[in-house]
ROVEX-652243 format. One record per residue (C-alpha): x, y, z. Coordinates in nm, 3 decimals. Each point is the difference from the previous one (the first is absolute). Layout:
<atoms>
+---------+---------+---------+
:       x :       y :       z :
+---------+---------+---------+
:       X :       Y :       Z :
...
+---------+---------+---------+
</atoms>
This chain:
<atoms>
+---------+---------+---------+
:       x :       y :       z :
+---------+---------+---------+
:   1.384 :  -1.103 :   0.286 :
:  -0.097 :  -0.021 :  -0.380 :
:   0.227 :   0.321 :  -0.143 :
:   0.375 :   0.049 :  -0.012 :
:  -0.064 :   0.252 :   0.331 :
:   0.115 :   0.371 :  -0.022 :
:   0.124 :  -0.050 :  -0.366 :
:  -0.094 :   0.272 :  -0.205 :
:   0.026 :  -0.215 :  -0.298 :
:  -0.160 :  -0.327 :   0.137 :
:  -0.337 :  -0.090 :  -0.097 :
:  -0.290 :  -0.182 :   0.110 :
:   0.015 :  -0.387 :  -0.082 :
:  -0.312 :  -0.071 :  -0.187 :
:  -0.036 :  -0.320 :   0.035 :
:   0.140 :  -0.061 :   0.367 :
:  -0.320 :   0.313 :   0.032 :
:  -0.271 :  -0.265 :  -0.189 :
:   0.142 :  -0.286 :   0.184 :
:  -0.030 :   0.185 :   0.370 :
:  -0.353 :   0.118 :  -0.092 :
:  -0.169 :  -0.296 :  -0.072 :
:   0.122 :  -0.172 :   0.300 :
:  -0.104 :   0.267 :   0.247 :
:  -0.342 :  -0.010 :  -0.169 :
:  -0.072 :  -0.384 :   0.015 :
:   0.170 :   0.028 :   0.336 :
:  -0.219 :   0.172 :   0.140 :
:  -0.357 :  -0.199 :  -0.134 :
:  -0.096 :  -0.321 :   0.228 :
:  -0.181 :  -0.291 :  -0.190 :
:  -0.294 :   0.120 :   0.224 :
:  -0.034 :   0.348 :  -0.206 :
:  -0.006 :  -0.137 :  -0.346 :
:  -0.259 :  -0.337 :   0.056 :
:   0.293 :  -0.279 :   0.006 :
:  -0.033 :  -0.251 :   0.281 :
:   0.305 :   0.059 :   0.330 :
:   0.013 :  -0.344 :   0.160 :
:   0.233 :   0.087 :   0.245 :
:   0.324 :  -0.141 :  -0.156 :
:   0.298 :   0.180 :   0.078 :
:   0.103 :   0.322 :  -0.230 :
:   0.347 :   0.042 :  -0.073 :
:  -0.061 :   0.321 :  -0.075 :
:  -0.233 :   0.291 :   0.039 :
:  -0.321 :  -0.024 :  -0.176 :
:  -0.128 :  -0.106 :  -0.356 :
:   0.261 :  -0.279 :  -0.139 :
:   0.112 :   0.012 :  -0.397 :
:  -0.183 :  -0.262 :  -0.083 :
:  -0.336 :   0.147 :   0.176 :
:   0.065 :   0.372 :  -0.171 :
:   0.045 :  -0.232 :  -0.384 :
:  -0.334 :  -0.199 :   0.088 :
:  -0.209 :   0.350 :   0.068 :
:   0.117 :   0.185 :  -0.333 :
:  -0.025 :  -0.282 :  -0.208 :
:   0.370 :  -0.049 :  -0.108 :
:   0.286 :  -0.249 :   0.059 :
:   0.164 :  -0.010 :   0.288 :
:   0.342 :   0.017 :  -0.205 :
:  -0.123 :   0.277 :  -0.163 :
:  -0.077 :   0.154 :   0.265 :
:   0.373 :  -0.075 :   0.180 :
:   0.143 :   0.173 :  -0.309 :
:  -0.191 :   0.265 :   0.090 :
:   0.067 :   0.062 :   0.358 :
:   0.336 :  -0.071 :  -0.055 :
:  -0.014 :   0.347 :  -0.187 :
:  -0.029 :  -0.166 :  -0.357 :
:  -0.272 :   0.231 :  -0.169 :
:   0.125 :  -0.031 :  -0.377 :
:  -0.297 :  -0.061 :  -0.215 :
:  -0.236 :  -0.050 :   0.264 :
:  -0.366 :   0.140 :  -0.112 :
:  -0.191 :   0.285 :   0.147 :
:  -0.321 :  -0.289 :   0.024 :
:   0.237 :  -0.207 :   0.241 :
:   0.146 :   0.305 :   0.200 :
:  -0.392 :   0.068 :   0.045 :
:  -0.084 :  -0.322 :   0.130 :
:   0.233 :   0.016 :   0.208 :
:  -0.031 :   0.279 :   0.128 :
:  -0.392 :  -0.102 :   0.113 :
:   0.116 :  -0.303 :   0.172 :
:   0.243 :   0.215 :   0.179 :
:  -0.276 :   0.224 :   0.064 :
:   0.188 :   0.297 :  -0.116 :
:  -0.080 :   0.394 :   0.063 :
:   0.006 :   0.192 :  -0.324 :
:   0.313 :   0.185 :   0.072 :
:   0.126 :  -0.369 :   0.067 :
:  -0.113 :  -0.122 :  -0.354 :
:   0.138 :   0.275 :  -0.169 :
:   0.311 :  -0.074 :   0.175 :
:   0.038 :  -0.313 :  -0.062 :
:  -0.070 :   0.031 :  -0.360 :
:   0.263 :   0.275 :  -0.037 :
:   0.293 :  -0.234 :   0.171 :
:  -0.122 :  -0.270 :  -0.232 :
:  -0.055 :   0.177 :  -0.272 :
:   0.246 :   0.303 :  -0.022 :
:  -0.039 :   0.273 :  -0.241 :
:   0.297 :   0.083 :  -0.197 :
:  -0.110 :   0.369 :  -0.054 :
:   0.063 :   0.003 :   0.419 :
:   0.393 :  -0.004 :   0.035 :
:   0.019 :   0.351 :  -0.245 :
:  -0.271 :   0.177 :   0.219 :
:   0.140 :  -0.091 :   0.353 :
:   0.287 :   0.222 :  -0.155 :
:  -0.192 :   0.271 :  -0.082 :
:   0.002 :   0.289 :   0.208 :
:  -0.311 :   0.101 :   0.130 :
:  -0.172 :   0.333 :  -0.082 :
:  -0.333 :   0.128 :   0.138 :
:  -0.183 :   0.240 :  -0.207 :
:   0.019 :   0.382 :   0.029 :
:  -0.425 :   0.005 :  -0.003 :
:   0.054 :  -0.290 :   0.245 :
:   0.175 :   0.205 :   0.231 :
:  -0.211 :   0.329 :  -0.032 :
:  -0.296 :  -0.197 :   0.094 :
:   0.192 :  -0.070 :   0.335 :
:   0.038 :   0.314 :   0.037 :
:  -0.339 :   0.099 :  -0.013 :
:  -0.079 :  -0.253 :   0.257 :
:   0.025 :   0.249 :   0.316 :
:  -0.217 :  -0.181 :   0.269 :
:   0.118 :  -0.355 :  -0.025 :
:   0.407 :  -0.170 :  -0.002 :
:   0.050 :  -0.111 :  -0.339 :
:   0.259 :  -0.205 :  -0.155 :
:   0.115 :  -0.202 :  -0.349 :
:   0.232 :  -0.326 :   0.076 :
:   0.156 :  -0.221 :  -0.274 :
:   0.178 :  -0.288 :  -0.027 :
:   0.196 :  -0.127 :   0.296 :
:  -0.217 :   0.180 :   0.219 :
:   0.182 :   0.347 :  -0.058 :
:  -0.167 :   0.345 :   0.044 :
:   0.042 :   0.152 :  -0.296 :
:  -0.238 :   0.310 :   0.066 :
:  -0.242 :   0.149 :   0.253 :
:  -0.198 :   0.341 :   0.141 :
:   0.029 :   0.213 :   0.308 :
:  -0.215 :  -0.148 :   0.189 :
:   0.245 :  -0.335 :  -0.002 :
:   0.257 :   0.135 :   0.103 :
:  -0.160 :   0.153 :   0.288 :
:  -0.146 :  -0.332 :   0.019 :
:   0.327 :  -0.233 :  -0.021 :
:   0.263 :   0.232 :   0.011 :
:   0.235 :   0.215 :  -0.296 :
:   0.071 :  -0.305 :  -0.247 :
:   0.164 :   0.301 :  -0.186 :
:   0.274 :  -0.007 :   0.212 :
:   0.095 :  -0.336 :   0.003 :
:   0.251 :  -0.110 :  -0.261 :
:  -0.202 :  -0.157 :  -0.311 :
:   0.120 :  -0.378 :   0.090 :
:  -0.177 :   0.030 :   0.348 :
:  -0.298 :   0.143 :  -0.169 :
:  -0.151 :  -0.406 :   0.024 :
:  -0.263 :  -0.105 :   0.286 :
:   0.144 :  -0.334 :   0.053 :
:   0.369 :   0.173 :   0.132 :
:  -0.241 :   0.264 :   0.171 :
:  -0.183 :  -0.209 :   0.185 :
:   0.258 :  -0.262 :   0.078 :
:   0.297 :   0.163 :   0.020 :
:  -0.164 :   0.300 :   0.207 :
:  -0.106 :  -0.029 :   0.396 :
:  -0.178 :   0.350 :  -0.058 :
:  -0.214 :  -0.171 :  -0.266 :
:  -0.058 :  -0.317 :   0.195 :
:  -0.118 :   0.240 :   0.250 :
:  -0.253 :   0.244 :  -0.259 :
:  -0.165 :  -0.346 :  -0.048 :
:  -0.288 :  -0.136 :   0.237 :
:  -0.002 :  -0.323 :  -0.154 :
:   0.408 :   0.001 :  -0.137 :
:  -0.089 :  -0.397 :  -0.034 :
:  -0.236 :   0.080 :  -0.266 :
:   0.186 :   0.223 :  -0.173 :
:   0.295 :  -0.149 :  -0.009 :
:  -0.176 :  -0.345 :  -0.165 :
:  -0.179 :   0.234 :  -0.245 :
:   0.359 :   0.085 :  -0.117 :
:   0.098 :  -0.314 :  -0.044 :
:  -0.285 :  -0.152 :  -0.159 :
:   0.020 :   0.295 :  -0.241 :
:   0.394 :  -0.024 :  -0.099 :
:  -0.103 :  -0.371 :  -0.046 :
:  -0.218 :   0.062 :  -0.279 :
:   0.261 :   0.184 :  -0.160 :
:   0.263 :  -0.235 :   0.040 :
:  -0.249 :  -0.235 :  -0.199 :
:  -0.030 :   0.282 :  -0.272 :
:   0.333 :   0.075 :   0.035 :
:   0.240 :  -0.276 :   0.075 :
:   0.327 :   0.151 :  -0.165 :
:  -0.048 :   0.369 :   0.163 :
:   0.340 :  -0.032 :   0.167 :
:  -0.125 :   0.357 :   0.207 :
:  -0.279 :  -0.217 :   0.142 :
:   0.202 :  -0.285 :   0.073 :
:   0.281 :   0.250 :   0.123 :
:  -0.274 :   0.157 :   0.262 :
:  -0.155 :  -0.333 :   0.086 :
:   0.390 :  -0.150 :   0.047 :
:   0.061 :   0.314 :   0.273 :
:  -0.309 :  -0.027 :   0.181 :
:   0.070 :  -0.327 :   0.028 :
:   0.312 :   0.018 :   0.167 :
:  -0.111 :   0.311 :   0.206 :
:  -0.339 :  -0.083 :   0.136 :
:  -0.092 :  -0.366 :   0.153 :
:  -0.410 :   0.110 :  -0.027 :
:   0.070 :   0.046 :  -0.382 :
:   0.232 :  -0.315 :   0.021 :
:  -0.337 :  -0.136 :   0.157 :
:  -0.310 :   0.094 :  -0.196 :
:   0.191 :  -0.048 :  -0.335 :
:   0.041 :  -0.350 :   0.046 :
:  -0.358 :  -0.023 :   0.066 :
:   0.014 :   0.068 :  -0.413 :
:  -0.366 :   0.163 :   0.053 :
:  -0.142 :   0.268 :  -0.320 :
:  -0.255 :   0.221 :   0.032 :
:  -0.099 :   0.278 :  -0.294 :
:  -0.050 :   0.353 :   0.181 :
:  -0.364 :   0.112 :   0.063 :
:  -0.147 :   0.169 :   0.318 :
:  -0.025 :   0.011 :   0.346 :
:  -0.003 :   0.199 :   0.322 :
:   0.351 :   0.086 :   0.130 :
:   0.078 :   0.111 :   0.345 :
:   0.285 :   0.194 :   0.058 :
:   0.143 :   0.171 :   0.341 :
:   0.090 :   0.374 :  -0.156 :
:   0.273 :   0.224 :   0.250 :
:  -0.167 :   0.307 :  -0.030 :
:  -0.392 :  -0.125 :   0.020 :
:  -0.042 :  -0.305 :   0.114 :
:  -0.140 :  -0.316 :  -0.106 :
:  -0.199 :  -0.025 :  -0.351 :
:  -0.217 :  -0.243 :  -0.158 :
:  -0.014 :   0.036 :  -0.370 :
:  -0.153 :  -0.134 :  -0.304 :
:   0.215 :  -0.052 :  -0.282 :
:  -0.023 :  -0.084 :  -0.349 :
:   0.228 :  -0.160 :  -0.278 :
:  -0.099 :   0.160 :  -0.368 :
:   0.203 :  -0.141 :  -0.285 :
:   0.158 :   0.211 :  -0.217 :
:  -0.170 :  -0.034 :  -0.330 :
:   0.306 :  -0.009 :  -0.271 :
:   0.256 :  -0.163 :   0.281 :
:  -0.184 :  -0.295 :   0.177 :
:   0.365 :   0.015 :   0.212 :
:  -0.112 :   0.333 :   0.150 :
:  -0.270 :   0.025 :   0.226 :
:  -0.171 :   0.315 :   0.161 :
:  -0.032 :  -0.047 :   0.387 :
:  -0.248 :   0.292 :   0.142 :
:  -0.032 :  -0.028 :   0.376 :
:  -0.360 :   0.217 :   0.175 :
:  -0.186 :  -0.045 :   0.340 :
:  -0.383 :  -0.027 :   0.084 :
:  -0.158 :   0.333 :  -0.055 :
:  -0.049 :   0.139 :   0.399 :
:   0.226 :  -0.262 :   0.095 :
:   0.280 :   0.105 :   0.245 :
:   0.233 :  -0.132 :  -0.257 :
:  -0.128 :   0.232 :  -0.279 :
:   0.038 :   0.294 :   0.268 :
:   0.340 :  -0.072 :   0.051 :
:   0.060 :  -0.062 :  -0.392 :
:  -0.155 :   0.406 :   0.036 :
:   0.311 :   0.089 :   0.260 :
:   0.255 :  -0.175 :  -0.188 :
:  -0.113 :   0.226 :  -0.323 :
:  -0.025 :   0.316 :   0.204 :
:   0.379 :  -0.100 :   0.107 :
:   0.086 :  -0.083 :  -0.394 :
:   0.381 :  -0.149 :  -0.081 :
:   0.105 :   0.215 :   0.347 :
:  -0.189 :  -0.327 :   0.175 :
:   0.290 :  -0.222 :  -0.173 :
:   0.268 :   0.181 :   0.246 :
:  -0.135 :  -0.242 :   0.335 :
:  -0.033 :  -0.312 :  -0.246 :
:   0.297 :  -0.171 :   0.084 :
:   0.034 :  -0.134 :  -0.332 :
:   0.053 :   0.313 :  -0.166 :
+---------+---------+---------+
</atoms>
């Protein structure tokens, strides 16, 4: 584990975080994927060596130790680029990488701050009758949402503000585990997301605090956050097993939130005639009263 688990005041080790990402991403590259010649000899370890990863982005294999060895002082944003294309990096993965390198100092005074969402933010949920709506911030807490979500997911209103976070929700909760077709999904969605802000936010001693309890509560989070996997949120289709109407598939979408890029809009709708959308219709008709056989609530 790379936190002082369930210590409110711990924080996430920066460089142990740089160090652990770069060798899960050359570890999983074979010589095969990037062009370099596999004759067979015996690998003491899982794919792409050090020396192999320095050849591809062009730098010294002592430089590039230093590096993996969580050593990012000084390094330049042309060498975190090259290696991020021999790695063969996602976006989200670049931008990680580049913010463990390459911390901002501006970071450790915003993880404090608390987070707000906008009064006209929150009207326009209102307004949003026919579809679950929701803002999320920083370590993946709720911070507001519409009717239709909580007939949707159950009365986040009632839960005390700490539990107000989709990571405990979904693995903390058996009810939640249960709302969710595809709980794998989900669940790595999470993680990959709380990733990403422990690379924005490596001295957030909340996030490391939640991250340290999950940890020690739930071997699947144990699991997938070792797998040290980022993804940005975007869009999808989510399925989800609802008490009162049954199974839905819906379409979702992540908006960022134009003056907080920590705050995104999630907005959650079915096909039009779709028996999804005409459940999405009973689940309105029912309003917040539909939150009273949600298990959650």
């Amino acid at each position: 584990m790379d936190i002082e688990a369930g210590t409110a005041g711990g924080t996430l080790d920066r460089r142990a975080e740089l160090s652990e990402f770069l060798r899960s991403r050359r570890a999983r590259l074979k010589p095969e994927d990037v062009g370099l010649p596999d004759f067979g000899r015996h690998r003491r370890v899982p794919g792409l060596r050090r020396e192999e990863l320095a050849q591809l982005a062009g730098v010294s294999v002592a430089y590039y130790t230093r590096l993996e060895q969580g050593n990012g002082r000084n390094v330049s944003a042309e060498v975190l680029d090259s290696i991020a294309r021999a790695l063969r990096l996602t976006d989200a993965e670049h931008a990680h990488l580049t913010h463990l390198a390459k911390p901002k100092q501006h970071k450790k005074k915003a993880a404090g701050r608390t987070q707000q969402v906008r009064g006209a933010l929150r009207q326009l949920l209102d307004t949003m009758d026919g579809v679950p709506a929701y803002v999320t911030g920083r370590r993946s807490e709720i911070l507001a949402w519409n009717r239709m979500a909580v007939a949707l997911f159950g009365d986040w209103g009632e839960l005390p503000v700490t539990e107000r976070n989709w990571a405990r929700l979904v693995f903390l909760r058996p009810d939640y585990r249960d709302l969710f077709v595809d709980w794998e999904q989900k669940a790595i969605d999470i993680v990959c997301s709380l990733r990403m802000d422990a690379g924005c936010y490596p001295d957030d001693p909340r996030l490391s605090a939640i991250v340290g309890e999950l940890s020690v509560k739930s071997a699947d989070f144990r699991r997938l956050w070792a797998t040290h996997d980022v993804k940005e949120k975007s869009y999808g289709v989510k399925r989800l097993h609802h008490p009162l109407v049954g199974e839905l598939s819906l379409n979702y979408e992540t908006l960022k939130v134009a003056d907080d890029s920590d705050q995104s809009l999630i907005v959650y709708h079915a096909e039009p005639g779709s028996p999804s959308a005409d459940a999405l219709r009973l689940l309105a008709s029912w309003g917040t009263d539909a939150a009273r056989v949600v298990p959650s609530a």
